[in-house]
N, C-alpha and C positions, 0 to 999 in steps of 0.2 A: 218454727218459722224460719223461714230463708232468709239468710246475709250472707249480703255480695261483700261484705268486708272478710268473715269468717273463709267466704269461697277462696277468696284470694291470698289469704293467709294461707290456707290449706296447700293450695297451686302452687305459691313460693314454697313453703317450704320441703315441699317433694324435689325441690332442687338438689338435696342435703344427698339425699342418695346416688349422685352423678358422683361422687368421692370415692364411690365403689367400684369405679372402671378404669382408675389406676392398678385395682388387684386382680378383677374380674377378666378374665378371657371372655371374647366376643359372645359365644355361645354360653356362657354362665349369664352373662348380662341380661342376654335374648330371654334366656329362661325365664328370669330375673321380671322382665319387663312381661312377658306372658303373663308371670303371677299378677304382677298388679293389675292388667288387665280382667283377667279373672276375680278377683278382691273387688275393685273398682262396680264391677256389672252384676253380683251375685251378692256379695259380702257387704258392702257399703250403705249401700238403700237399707238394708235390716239392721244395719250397727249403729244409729243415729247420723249416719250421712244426710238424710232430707233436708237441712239445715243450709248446705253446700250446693245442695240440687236445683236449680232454677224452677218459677212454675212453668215459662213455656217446656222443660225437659218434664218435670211430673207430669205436665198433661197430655205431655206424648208417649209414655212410659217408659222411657230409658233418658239416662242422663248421655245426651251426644258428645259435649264437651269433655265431660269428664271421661270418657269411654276413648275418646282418640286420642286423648295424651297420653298413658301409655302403646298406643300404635305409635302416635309419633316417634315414644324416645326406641320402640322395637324398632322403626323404619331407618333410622340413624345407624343404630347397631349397625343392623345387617348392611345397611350401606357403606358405614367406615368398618370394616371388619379389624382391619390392621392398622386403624387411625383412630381408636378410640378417643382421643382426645379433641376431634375433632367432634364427635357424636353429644361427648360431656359439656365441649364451649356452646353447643348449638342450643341443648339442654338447659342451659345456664341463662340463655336468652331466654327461652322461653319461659322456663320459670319466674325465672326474678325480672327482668324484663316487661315481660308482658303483663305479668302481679302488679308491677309497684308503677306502671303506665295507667293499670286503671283505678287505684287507688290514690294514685295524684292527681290526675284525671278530677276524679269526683270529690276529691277537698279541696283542689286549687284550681280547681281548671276555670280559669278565666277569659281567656283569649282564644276562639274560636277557629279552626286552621280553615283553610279560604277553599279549599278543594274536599271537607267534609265537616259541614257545622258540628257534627255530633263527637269529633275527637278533639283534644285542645293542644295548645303547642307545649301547655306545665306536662301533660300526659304524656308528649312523643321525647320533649327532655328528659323525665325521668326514666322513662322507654331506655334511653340511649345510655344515658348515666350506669342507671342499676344493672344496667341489662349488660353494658360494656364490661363494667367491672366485674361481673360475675362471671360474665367470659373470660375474659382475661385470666382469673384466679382459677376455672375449671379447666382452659388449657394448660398453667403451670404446672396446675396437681397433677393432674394425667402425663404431662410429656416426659417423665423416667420411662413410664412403659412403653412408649413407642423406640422403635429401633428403624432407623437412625433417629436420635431426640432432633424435634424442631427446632427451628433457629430462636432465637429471644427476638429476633424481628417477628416471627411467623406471632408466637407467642402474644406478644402485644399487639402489633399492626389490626392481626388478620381479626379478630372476636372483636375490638370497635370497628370495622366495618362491618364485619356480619350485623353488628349490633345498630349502626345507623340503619344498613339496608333492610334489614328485618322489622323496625320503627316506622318506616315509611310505609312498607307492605302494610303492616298493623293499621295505617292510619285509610286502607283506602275503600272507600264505601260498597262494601260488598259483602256481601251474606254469609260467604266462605269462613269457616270458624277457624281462628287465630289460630288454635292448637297445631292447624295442618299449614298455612302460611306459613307461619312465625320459623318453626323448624326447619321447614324447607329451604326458605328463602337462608337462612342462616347456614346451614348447613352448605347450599350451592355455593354461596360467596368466601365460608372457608375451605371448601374443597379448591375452587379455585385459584386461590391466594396459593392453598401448599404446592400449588403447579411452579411456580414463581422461581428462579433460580438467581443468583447472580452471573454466574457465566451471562445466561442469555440479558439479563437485563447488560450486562455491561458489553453486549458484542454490538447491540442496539441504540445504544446512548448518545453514541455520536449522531445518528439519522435524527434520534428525534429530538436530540438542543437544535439542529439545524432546522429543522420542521416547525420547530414548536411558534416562531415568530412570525412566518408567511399564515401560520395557520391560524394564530390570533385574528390577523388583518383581513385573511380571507374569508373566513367566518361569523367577523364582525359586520363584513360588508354586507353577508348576505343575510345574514338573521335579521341585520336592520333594513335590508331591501324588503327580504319577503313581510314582517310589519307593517311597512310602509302601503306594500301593493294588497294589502290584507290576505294576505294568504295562512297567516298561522297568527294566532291570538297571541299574549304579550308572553304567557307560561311556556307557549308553544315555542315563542322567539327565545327565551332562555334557554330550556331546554333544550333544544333541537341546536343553539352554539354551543353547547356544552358539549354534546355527540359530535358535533363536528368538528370540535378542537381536539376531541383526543381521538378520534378517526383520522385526522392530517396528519398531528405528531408522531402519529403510529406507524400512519400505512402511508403518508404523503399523497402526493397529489392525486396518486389511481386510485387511490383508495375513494380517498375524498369523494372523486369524480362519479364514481358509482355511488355515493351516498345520495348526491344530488339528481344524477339517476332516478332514484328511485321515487325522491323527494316528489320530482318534475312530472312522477307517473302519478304520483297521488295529487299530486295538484290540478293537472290537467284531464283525469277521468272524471273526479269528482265535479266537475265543472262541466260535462259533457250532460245531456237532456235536462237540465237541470230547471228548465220548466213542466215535462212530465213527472220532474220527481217530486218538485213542488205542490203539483198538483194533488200527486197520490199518498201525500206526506211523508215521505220515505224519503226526503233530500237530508245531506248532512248538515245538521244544527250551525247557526252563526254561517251559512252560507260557505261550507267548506270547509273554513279555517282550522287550521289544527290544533288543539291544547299541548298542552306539556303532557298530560296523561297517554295523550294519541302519539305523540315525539316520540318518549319513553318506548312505545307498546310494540310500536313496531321498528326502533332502530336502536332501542337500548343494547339489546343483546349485541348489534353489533357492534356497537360501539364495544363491551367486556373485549367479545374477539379480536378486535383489533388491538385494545389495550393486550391480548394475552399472544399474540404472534410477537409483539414486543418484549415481552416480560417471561415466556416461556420456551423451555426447548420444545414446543410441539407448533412451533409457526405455520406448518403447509397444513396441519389439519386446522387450525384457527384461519386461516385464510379461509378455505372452505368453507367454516361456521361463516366465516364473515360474509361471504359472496348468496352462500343459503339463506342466512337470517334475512339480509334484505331483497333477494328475490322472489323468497318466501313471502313476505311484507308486502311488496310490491306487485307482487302477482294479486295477492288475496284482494290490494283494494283497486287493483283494475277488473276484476273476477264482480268483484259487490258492485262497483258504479258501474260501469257498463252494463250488466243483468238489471238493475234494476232501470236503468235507462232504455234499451233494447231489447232486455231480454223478454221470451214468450213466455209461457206455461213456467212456474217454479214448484219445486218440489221438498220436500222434507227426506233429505238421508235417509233417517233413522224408520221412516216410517212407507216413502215413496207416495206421500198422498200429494194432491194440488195444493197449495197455497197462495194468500196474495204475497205478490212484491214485496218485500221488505222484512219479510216475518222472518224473526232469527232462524238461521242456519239453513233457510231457505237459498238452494239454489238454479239455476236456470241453461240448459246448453248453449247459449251464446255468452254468457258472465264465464261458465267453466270454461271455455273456449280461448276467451281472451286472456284469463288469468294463467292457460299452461302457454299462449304467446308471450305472454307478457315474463313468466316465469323464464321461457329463454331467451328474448330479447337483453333482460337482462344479465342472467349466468355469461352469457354468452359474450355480452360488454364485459362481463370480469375477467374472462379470458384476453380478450382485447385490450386488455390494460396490464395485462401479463401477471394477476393475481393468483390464479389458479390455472392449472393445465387444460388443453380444448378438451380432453377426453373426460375428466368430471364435470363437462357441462350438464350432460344427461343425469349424474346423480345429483345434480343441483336441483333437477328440475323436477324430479321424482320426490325429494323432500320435498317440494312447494306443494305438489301435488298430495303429499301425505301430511300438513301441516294443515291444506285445507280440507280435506276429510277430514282430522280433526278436529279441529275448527268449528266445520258445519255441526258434528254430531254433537260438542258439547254447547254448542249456541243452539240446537234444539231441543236440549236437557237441561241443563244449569244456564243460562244465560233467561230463558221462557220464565223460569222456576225463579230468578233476580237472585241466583244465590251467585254470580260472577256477573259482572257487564262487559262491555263490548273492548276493553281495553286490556283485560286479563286475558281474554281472549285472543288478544292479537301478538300476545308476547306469549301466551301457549301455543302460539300460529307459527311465531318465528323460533322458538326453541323448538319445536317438531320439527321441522326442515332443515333446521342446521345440525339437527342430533342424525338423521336419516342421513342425508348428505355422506353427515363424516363417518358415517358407519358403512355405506355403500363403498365409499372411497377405502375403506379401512379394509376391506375383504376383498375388493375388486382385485 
């Protein structure tokens, strides 16, 4: 008989073996990690694993959960090859972490978190707690084998942020199984922490104590205007000051200026035919306004970039990210409101047939139109504010362009399918465009 208590005992304590990548060279790990794949998919089901196996997994015939955790801990490998300690802290999240979130979860979980009744705040504490500490101790063990060893800041710092930011992924209602979330998100945020130097943070320090107080004041003003004039819901107003205080602090006022930019384009298309879209039921929920989920989706990543032109020696490629992620952002929801406002005939990417208005990933030639206008009206403002050079405007604009192919294709496969919603989406939207961007600029 299956227990989800056994299951998760089981998932923690496969953590034990992330100990092993203090000794192990990348390709022994990999190995390593193949086996258990292989063990997991062949070996398990016949060994009295059923116990561990969910019914919706036996009655599909493969255990999915248990089959992508070791992908996951291979896809770390192979991604920190020479950072093993990086792939072990990620590890460490996930196991212990994501373990003892759903086992708190389900004996104490009392208090219901406001953005998904079905996870609790005892679940994303324990998330953070277990999950941190276990980071923590797995980058310890590992950092003798990395050359040069991490700093004791990297060491602590960075595994509780991956550990909060990985908590909150965990917490957001989506179909996506944790085992591929959990790692990634964890993995992204300490890869980019080891970016981090002190040179650069200290060549930059001075700009942003100077920044840091106009950016308070300036960003108070406006989060509580845009509330006021109903344009972004209360989540929306927090979060969306939060991105913009450490978008001033970082980049100052250009920076800022393009944020609002882009803000003022999502504000104002969404409000354009908004009685045809009313009509066709395809308008945006709460009449526009934006959540904290929608803030995040599409200006989080810029907000990282920004924090990382500050805090890293790689400033002109994070400017880029920075200018992409929100043009990108900004393009895609001038692209969707307009098309669904004007736009004729919509189509399905993946497939080229007709569709109505609004049907995910559907899109239309006057929505694609507007959104590569709109794509360089704004690059193009980045430029204008002396953020990035005139001549990466075009790969600005190219990433936008490839963030919404993207985009469309997985909102006509995973998004239809409710295994992602509309706001992983848009931060898959903006991390394509600012990845294309810096890579076009990178070989250009």
């Amino acid at each position: 008989m299956f227990s989800e208590t056994a299951r998760q005992i089981v998932h923690m304590s496969m953590g034990v073996f992330a100990l092993l990548l203090r000794v192990l060279t990348w390709w022994q790990a990999a190995l390593c990690a193949l086996s258990a794949l292989f063990f997991n998919a062949v070996i398990l089901p016949r060994a009295g694993g059923r116990t561990i196996i969910r019914p919706a997994d036996a009655s599909r015939g493969y255990p999915f959960g248990i089959l992508v955790y070791p992908v996951s801990v291979l896809l770390l490998i192979l991604a920190f090859p020479a950072r093993l300690d990086i792939a072990a802290s990620a590890w460490g999240i996930l196991a212990v972490g994501d373990g003892a979130a759903t086992l708190a979860g389900r004996r104490w979980g009392r208090h219901r978190l406001a953005w998904n009744p079905d996870k609790s705040v005892e679940g994303l504490l324990a998330f953070v707690m277990a999950g941190g500490a276990a980071a923590v101790f797995f980058a310890w063990w590992t950092a003798p084998s990395v050359t040069p060893r991490p700093a004791t800041t990297f060491i602590i710092a960075a595994p509780i942020l991956a550990a909060v930011a990985a908590g909150l992924v965990e917490t957001v209602a989506i179909a996506l199984d944790d085992n591929i979330s959990v790692p990634a998100t964890a993995g992204a945020v300490l890869w980019l922490c080891s970016l981090v130097t002190a040179d650069a943070w200290a060549s930059h320090l001075d700009a942003v104590a100077a920044n840091l107080l106009p950016a308070l004041v300036v960003n108070t003003v406006a989060a509580t205007g845009g509330w006021l004039l109903r344009t972004v819901r209360l989540s929306g107003m927090l979060v969306g000051w939060a991105i913009g205080v450490a978008v001033f602090a970082s980049l100052g006022a250009q920076g800022w200026a393009l944020l609002f930019l882009t803000f003022l384009t999502a504000t104002v298309t969404s409000r354009l035919g908004m009685k045809k879209k009313a009509l066709l039921g395809i308008a945006e929920e709460r009449g526009g306004r934006r959540g904290g989920g929608n803030a995040f989706a599409n200006t989080g990543l810029a907000a990282v970039a920004a924090a990382a032109a500050a805090v890293t020696p790689f400033r002109e490629a994070a400017l880029v990210a920075f200018v992409a992620a929100l043009a990108t952002g900004g393009s895609d929801t001038a692209a969707s409101e307009i098309g669904k406002a004007w736009g004729g005939k919509t189509y399905l990417p993946t497939t080229l047939s007709a569709v109505r208005p609004g049907t995910p990933g559907a899109v239309s030639l006057e929505g694609s139109a507007a959104g590569i206008l709109g794509a360089l009206a704004l690059a193009s403002c980045g430029a204008v504010l002396g953020l990035i050079p005139a001549w990466t405007v075009w790969a600005v604009v190219a990433g936008a362009i490839a963030g919404s192919v993207v985009e469309s294709a997985l909102a006509a496969t995973l998004e239809s399918a409710r295994i992602v919603n509309n706001d992983v989406l848009n931060f898959v939207n903006t991390a394509t465009g600012a990845i294309v961007a810096m890579v076009i600029v990178r070989i250009s």
